[in-house]
C-alpha positions, 0 to 999 in steps of 0.5 A: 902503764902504758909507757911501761909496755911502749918501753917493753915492746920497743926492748923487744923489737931492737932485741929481735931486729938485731937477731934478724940482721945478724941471721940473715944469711941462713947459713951454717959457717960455711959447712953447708953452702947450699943451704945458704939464703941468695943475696935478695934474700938476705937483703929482705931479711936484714931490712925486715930487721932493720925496720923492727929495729928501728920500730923498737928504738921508736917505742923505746922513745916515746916510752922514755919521754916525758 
């Protein structure tokens, strides 16, 4: 049972992690630039995504192992 919600979580985050680095930015295709996040926002951001990421593949993991 355990394994199965460590499994669950980890699919999530990676899930997540991915919509938040590919988000990171803030804005609309360049239509409205000043709503735009800064370059240090942007870099919190995806490295928040990339640490729910790799948080994920680590539940993915240890769901997995046997």
């Amino acid at each position: 049972m355990i394994r199965k919600i460590s499994t669950l979580f980890g699919a999530t985050a990676i899930v997540l992690g991915m919509m938040m680095m590919a988000g990171s930015a803030g804005d609309c295709d360049g239509a409205c630039m000043e709503m735009a996040n800064s370059l240090s926002e942007m870099l919190m951001i995806a490295g928040a995504g990339l640490a729910v990421f790799m948080t994920g593949i680590f539940f993915m993991m240890v769901g997995h192992d046997e």
